[in-house]
C-alpha positions as CSV (number, residue, x, y, z in Angstrom):
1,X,61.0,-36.7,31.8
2,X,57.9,-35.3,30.2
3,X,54.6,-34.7,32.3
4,X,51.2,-34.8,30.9
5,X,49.2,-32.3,32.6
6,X,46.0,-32.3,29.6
7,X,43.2,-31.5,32.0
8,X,41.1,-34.4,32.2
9,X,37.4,-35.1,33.1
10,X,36.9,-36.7,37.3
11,X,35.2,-40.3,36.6
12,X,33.8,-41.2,40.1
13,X,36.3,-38.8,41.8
14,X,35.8,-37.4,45.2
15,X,35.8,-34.3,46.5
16,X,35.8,-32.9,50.5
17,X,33.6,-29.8,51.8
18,X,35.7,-28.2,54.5
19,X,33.0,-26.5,57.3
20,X,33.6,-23.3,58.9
21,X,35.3,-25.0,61.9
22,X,37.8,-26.9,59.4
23,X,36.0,-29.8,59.4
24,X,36.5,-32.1,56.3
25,X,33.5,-33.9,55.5
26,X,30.4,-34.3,52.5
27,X,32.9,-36.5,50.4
28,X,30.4,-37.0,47.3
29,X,31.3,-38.7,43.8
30,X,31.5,-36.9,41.1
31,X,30.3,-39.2,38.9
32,X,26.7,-39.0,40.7
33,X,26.4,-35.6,39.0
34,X,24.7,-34.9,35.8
35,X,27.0,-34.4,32.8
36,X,27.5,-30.9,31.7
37,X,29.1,-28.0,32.7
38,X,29.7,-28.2,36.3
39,X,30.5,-25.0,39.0
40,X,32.8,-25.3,42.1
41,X,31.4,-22.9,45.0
42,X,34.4,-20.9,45.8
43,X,33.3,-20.6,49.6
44,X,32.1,-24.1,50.3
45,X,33.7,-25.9,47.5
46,X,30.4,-28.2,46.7
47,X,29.9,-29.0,43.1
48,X,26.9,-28.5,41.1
49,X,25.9,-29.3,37.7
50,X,24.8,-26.4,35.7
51,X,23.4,-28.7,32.8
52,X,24.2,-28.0,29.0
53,X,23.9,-26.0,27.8
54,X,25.1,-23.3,30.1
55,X,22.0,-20.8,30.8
56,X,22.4,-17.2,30.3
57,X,22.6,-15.7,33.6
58,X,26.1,-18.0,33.8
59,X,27.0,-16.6,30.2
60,X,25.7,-19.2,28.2
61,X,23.0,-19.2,25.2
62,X,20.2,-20.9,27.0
63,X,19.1,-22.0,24.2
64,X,18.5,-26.0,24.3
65,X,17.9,-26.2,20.9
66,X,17.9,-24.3,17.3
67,X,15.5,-24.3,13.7
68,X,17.4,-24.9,10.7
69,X,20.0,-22.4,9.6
70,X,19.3,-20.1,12.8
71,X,23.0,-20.8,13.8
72,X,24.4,-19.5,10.4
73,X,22.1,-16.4,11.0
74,X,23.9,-15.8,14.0
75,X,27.2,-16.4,13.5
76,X,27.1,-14.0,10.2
77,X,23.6,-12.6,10.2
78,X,23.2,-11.0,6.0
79,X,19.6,-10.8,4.6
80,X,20.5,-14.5,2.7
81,X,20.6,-16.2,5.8
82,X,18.1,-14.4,7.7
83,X,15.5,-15.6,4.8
84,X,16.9,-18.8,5.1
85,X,16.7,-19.0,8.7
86,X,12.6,-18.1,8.2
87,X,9.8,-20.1,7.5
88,X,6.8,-18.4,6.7
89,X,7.9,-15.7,4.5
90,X,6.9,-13.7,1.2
91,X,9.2,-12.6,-1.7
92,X,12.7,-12.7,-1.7
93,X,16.0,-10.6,-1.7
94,X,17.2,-7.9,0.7
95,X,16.1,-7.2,4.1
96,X,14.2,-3.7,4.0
97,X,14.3,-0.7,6.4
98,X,11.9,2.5,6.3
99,X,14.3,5.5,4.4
100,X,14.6,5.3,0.9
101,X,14.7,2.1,0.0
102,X,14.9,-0.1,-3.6
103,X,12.2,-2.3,-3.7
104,X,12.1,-4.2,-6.9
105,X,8.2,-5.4,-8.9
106,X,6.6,-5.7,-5.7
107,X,3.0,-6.5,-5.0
108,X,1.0,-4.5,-2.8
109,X,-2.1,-5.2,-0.5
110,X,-3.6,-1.7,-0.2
111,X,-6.2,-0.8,2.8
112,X,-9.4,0.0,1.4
113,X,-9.0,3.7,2.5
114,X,-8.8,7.2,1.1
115,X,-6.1,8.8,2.9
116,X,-5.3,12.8,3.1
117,X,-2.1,12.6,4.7
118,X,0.7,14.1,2.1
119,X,2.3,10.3,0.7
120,X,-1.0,8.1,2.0
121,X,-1.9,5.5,-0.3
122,X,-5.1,3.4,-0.3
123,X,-7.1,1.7,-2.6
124,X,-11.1,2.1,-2.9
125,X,-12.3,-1.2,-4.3
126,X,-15.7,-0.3,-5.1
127,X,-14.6,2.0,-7.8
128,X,-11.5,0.8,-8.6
129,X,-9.7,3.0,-7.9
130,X,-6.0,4.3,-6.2
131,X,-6.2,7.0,-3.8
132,X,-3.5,9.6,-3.1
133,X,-3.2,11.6,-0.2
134,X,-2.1,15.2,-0.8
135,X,-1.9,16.8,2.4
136,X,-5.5,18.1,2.7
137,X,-7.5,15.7,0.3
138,X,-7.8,12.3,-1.6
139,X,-6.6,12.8,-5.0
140,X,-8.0,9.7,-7.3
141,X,-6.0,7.5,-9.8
142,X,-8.3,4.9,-11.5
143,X,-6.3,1.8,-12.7
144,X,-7.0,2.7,-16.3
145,X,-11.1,2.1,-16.2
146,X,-13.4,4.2,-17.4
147,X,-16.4,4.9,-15.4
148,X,-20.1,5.1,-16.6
149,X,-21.4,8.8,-16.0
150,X,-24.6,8.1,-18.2
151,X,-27.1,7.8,-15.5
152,X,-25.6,9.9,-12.9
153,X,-25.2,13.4,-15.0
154,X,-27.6,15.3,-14.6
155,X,-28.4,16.2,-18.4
156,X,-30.7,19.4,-19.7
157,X,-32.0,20.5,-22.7
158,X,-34.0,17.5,-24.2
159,X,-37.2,16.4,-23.6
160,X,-37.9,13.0,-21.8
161,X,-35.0,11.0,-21.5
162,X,-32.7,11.3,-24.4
163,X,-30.3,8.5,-25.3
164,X,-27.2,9.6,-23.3
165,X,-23.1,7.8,-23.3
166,X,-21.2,9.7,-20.5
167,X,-18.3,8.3,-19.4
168,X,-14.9,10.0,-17.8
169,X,-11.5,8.8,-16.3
170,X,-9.2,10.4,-13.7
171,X,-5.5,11.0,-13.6
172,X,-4.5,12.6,-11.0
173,X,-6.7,16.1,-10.9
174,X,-7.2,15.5,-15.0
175,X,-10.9,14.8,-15.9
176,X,-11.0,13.5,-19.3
177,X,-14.5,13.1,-20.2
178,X,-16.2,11.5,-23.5
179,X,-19.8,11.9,-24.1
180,X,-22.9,11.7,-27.0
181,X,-26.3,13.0,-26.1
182,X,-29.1,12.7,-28.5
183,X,-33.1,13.3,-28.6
184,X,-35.8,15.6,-28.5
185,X,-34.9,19.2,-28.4
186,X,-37.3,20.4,-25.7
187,X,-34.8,24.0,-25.1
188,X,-32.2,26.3,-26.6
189,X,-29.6,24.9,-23.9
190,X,-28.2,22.0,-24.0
191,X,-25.8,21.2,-20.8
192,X,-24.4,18.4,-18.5
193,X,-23.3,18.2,-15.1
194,X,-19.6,17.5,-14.4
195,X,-18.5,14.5,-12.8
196,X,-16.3,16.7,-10.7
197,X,-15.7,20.5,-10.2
198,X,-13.6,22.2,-12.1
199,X,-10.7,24.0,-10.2
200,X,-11.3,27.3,-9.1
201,X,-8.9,30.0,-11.2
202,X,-9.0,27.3,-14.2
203,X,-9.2,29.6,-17.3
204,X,-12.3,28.8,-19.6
205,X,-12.1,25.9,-21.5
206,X,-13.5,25.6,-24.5
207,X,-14.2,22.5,-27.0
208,X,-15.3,21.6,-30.2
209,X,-18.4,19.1,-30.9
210,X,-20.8,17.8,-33.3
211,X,-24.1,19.2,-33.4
212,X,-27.4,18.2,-35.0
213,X,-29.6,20.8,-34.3
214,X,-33.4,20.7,-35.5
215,X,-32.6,17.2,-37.1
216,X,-29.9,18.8,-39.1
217,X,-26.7,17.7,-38.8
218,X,-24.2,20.7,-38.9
219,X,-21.5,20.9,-41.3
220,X,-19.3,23.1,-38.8
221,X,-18.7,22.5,-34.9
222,X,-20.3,23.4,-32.5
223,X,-18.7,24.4,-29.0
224,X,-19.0,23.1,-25.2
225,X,-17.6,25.6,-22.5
226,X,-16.8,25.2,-19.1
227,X,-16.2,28.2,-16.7
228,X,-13.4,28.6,-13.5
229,X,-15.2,26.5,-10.5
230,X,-18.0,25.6,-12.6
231,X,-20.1,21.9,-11.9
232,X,-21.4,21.7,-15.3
233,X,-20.6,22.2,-19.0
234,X,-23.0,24.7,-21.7
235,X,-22.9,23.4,-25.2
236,X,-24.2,25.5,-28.3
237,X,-24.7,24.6,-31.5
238,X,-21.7,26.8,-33.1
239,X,-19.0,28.8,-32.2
240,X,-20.9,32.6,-32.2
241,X,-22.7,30.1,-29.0
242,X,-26.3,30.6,-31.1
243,X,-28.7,28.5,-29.2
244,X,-30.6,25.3,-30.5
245,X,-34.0,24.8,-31.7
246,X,-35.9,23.9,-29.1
247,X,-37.8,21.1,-31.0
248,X,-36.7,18.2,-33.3
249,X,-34.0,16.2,-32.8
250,X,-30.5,17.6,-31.0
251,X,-27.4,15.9,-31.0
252,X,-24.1,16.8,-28.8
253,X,-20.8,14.3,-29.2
254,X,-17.2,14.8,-28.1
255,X,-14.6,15.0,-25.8
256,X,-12.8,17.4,-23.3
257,X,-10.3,17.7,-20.6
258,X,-10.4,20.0,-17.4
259,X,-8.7,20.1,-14.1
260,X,-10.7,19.1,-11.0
261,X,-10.9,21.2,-7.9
């Protein structure tokens, strides 16, 4: 003879509380309970639903219901269900932690700061231009635009106002600067301010221009110098460093590249 003994679930059973004293009494249907997961008290034998899910502090979840694809996160959480799991996110690929990660063609959103920390990174959107923090100071990386010195250098050496194109860009500490000045010779200098310092301990740079000097235009260069920690740049009308005529027309055009302090 074979006995079935597959557990199966009380439909309007009864069960007995026996009191302290041995009493048997508090028969109750089980049935009347709610369905779920149901606990026996071990010292009083009353029945209780604990509802379903089963809560945590019984070792259950809780949790009465889940978004879409949160279970699969669980049960193997990898970056591809984790993103699929989420709703509101940006990009896609591999969940990133902090050391050394590879980040492929992201986009940024910089602060509009100017960092010093060594490794800070900001981004000054009047200028347009990336900031780099080097430990003690903001070092500048414009975004490949060329910025309009023309009315902020401070220009001697010509009368009035002369017609003046100044214009620089800055990589890093490397000032590359472009510039024509032309007018009224009203001196025998001729100079510009810089747009920034040179460095301290740079050796003296020296460059070649073109000159027109006393409305003549010069069939040999002149020369534009810039000393160590100088603000400004001396230009002279050849390379003995003659000075100009201090009347007729003077022209200065060229280019040059220093290291900023």
């Amino acid at each position: 003879m074979r006995v079935d003994i597959t557990p199966k679930a009380p439909v309007n059973a009864k069960y007995i509380v026996q009191q302290a004293d041995g009493t048997l009494t508090n028969e109750q249907s089980l049935g009347a309970l709610s369905t779920g997961i149901m606990k026996v008290t071990t010292t009083t034998g009353a029945v209780t639903s604990l509802g379903d899910p089963l809560p945590v502090a019984n070792g259950g979840t809780g949790v009465t219901s889940l978004g879409a694809n949160v279970v699969t996160f669980l049960q193997t959480p990898s970056s591809a269900n984790l993103i699929a799991a989420v709703t509101d996110e940006t990009g896609s690929g591999l969940l990133v932690f902090g050391t050394s990660p590879t980040i492929a063609t992201p986009t940024l959103s910089l602060a509009n700061t100017s960092p010093t920390a060594a490794g800070g990174i900001g981004y000054d959107q009047t200028n347009n231009e990336l900031q780099l923090g080097d430990g003690s100071a903001s070092q500048v990386v414009r975004m490949g635009v060329w910025v309009d010195y023309s009315s902020t250098a401070t220009v001697t050496g010509w009368a009035a106002t002369p017609t003046k194109n100044i214009r620089y860009c800055t990589m890093g500490k490397l000032i590359h600067v472009i510039f024509r000045i032309t007018g009224t010779s009203n001196s025998t200098g001729a100079s510009f301010s810089l747009p920034v310092a040179c460095v301290t301990g740079h050796p003296q740079i020296e460059t070649a221009i073109t000159v027109v000097d006393a409305t003549v235009q010069s069939s040999s260069p002149g020369i534009g110098e810039i000393t160590s920690g100088s603000t400004s740049i001396n230009f002279y009308k050849d390379w003995t460093g003659t000075a100009w005529t201090n009347s007729g027309t003077k022209t200065i055009a060229g280019e040059f590249f220093y290291e900023s302090a």
